[in-house]
C-alpha positions in Angstrom: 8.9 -10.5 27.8 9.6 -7.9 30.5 7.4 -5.5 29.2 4.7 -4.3 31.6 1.0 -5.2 29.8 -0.7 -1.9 28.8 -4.2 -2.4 28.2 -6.5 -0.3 25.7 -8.9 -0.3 23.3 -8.1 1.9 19.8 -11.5 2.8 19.5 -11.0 5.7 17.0 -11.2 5.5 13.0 -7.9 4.9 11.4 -7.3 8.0 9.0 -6.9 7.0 5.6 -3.9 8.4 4.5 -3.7 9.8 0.9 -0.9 9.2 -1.5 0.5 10.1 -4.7 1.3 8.1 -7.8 5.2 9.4 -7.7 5.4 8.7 -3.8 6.7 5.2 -4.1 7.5 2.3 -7.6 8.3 -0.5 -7.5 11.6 -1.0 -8.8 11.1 -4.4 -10.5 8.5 -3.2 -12.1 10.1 0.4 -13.2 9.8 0.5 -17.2 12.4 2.5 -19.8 9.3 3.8 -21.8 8.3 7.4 -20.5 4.8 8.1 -19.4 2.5 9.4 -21.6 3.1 13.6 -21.7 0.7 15.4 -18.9 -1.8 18.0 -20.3 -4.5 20.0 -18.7 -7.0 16.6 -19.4 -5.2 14.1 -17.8 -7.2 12.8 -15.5 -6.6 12.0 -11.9 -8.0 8.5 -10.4 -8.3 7.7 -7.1 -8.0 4.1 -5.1 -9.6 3.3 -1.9 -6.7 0.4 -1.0 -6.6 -1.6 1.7 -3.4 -1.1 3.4 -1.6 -4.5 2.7 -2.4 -4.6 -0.7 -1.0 -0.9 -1.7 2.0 -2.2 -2.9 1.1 -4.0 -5.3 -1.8 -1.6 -6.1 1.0 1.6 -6.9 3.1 -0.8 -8.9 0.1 -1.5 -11.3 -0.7 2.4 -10.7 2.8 3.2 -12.5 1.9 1.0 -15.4 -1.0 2.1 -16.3 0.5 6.1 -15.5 3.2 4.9 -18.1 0.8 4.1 -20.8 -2.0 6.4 -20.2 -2.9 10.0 -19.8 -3.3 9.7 -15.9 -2.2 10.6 -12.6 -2.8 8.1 -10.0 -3.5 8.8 -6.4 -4.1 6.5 -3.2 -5.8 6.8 -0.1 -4.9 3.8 2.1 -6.7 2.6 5.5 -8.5 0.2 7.1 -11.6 -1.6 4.7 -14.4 -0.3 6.7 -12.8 3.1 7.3 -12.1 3.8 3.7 -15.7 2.5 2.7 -16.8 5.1 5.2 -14.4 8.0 3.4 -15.8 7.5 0.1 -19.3 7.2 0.8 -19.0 10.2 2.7 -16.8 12.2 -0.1 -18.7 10.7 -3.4 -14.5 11.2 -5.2 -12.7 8.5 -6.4 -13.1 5.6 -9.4 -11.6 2.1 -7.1 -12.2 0.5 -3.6 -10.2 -2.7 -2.9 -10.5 -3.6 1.0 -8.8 -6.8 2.8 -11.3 -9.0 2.1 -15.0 -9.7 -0.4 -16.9 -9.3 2.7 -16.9 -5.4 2.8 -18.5 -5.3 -0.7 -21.0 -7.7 0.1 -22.1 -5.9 3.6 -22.3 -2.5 1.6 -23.3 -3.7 -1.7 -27.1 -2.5 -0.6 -26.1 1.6 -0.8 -25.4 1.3 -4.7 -21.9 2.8 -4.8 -20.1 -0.2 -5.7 -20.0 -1.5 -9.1 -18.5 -4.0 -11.6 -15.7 -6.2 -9.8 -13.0 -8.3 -11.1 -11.2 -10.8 -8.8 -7.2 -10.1 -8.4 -6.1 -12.8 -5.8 -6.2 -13.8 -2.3 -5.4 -12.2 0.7 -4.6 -15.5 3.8 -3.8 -15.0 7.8 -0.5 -15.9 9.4 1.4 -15.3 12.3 4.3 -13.1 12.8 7.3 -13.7 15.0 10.6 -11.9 15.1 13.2 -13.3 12.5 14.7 -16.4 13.3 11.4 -17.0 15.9 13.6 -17.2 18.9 10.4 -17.8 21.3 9.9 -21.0 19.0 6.0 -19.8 18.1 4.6 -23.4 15.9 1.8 -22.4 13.8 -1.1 -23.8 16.2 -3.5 -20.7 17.2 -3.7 -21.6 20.7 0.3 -20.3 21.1 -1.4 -17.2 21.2 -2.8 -18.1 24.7 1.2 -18.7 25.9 1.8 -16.6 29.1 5.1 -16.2 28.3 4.2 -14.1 24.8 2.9 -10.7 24.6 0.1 -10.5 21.9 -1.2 -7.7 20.3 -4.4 -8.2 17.9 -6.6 -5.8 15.3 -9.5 -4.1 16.7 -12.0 -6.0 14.7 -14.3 -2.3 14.2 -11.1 -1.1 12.1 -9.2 -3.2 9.4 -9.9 -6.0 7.6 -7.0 -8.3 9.3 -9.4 -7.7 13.0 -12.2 -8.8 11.4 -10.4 -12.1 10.3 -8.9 -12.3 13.5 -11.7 -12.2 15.1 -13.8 -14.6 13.3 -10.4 -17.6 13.6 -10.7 -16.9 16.7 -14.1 -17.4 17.5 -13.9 -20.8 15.4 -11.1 -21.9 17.7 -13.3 -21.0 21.4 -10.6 -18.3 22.5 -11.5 -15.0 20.8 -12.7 -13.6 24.5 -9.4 -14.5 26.1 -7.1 -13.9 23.5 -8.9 -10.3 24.0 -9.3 -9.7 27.7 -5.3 -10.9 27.5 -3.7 -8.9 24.4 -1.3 -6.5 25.3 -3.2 -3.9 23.7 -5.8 -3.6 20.2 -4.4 -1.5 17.1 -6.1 -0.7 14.2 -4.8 -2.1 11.1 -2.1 -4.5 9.4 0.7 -1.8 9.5 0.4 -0.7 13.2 0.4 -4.7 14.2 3.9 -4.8 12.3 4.8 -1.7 14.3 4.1 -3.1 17.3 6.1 -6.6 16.2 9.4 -4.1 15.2 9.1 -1.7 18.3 8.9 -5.0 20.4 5.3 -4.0 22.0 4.4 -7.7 21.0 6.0 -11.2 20.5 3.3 -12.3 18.1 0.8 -11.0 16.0 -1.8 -12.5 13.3 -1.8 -10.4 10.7 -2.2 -10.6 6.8 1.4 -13.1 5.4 2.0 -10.9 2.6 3.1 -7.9 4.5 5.9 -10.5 6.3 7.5 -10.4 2.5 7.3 -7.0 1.7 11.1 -5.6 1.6 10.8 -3.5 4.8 9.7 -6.9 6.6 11.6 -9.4 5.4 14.8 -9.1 7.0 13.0 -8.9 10.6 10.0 -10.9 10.4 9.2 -14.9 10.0 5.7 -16.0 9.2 4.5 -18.9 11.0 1.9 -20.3 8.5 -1.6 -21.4 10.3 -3.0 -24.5 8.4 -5.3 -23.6 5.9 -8.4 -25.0 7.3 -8.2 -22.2 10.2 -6.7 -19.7 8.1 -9.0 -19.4 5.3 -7.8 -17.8 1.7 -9.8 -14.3 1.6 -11.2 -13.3 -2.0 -9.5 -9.9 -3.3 -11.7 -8.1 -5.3 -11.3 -5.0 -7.0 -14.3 -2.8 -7.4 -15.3 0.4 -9.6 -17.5 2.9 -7.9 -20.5 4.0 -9.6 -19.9 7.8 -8.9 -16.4 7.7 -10.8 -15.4 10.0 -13.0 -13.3 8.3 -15.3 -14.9 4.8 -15.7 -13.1 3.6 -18.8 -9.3 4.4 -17.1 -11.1 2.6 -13.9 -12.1 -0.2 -16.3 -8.7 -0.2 -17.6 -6.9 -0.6 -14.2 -9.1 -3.1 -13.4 -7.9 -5.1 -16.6 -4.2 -4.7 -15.8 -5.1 -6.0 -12.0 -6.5 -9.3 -13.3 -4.3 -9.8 -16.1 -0.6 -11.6 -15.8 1.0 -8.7 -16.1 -0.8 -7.5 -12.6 -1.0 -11.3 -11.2 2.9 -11.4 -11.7 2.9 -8.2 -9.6 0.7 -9.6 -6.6 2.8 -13.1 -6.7 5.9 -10.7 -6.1 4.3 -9.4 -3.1 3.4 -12.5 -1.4 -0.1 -13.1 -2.2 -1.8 -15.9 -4.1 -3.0 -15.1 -7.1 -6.6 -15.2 -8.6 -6.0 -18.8 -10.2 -4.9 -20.1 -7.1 -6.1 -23.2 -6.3 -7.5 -23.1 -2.6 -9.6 -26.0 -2.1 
């Protein structure tokens, strides 16, 4: 690639970025019954979403605003950052982040509740459509000096911690680091760097290589499953909510066929998946 290496560090938080129930369906999912009619006590619950999961997050978020009394809204960023948001704030009813291991290194301050398991999240690579660099799904291609690599800042989203810790299994997480093109924040800025053409390759979370806006441009190079380990989704409610029983009910749908259907739509394994 001809592209002159920039070098940084994106050092600052990712803003979580706030969204409403009516900004974006899921049109396979898109039911004929109306949603329940609005009244002054509908309440208003809010998900802390990790940002490759919020698709199929909203979709289950129209469900439920079709059969219940609610208004759903979304704040998506990277895990740590959003963890960070709602403990600072004390608002909002769900957290999901990339991966199990941001409720078990916070579980200690007490704002995360009952869980329920709704699939798995698994790291891939990510090469432009019809791979014409011919990337094979071996982690040390991202040491090629002919490929310009961009990686996750492993203080940010969830897909830099996972990067960093396949990396440091495989002896290269230094290099690969001290060599990337440059460090962004979270799964959606590594596709943007893919599509703008800052990078050749990219390890990033395989689901958002399937979702509609990727499809067309990316391929996924699958790493074997031994380096690339399935991640645990799971869904939390926050102690502080407001509305525990729609949170409770959200958390249902997530888990049940009707929501694993959803998540299998998306790309991601689902939480009878057999990883072993």
């Amino acid at each position: 690639m001809g592209m002159t290496r920039r070098r940084f560090s994106a050092l600052a938080l990712c803003t979580p970025l706030l969204l409403w129930g009516c900004g974006e369906s899921s049109d396979k999912q898109a039911a004929a019954t109306p949603p329940p009619t609005p009244t002054d006590e509908q309440a208003t619950l809010l998900i802390y979403c990790g940002i490759t999961m919020i698709k199929p997050i909203m979709a289950i978020g129209k469900l439920l605003e079709q059969r219940e009394p609610v208004k759903m809204v979304y704040t998506q960023g990277g895990s740590q950052d959003l963890y960070l948001s709602l403990k600072k704030s004390h608002e909002g009813d769900l957290y999901l982040p990339g991966s199990a291991s941001y409720l078990e290194r916070n579980m200690a301050d007490g704002l995360l509740g009952n869980t329920v398991h709704v699939g798995y999240n698994q790291a891939a690579f990510m090469v432009k459509k019809g791979n014409p660099l011919k990337v094979k799904g071996d982690i040390k291609e991202l040491l090629r000096e002919d490929l310009s690599v961009v990686i996750c800042n492993p203080e940010s989203g969830s897909i830099g911690r996972e990067t960093k810790k396949i990396l440091t299994d495989a002896g290269i997480y230094q290099q690969i680091f001290e060599r990337a093109t440059y460090l962004t924040t979270a799964s959606r800025t590594l596709n943007a760097a893919l599509k703008k053409g800052d990078a050749d390759l990219i390890l990033n979370w395989r689901a958002t290589g399937y979702f509609e806006e990727n499809k067309a441009l990316f391929d996924v190079v699958d790493l074997p499953a031994s380096m690339a380990i399935p991640k645990k989704l799971v869904l939390s409610k926050l102690t502080f909510s407001r509305h525990p029983q729609l949170a409770e009910k959200f958390m249902q749908l997530a888990a049940s066929e009707e929501g694993q259907q959803i998540f299998r739509d998306y790309g991601f394994l689902d939480n009878k998946a057999d990883i072993r």
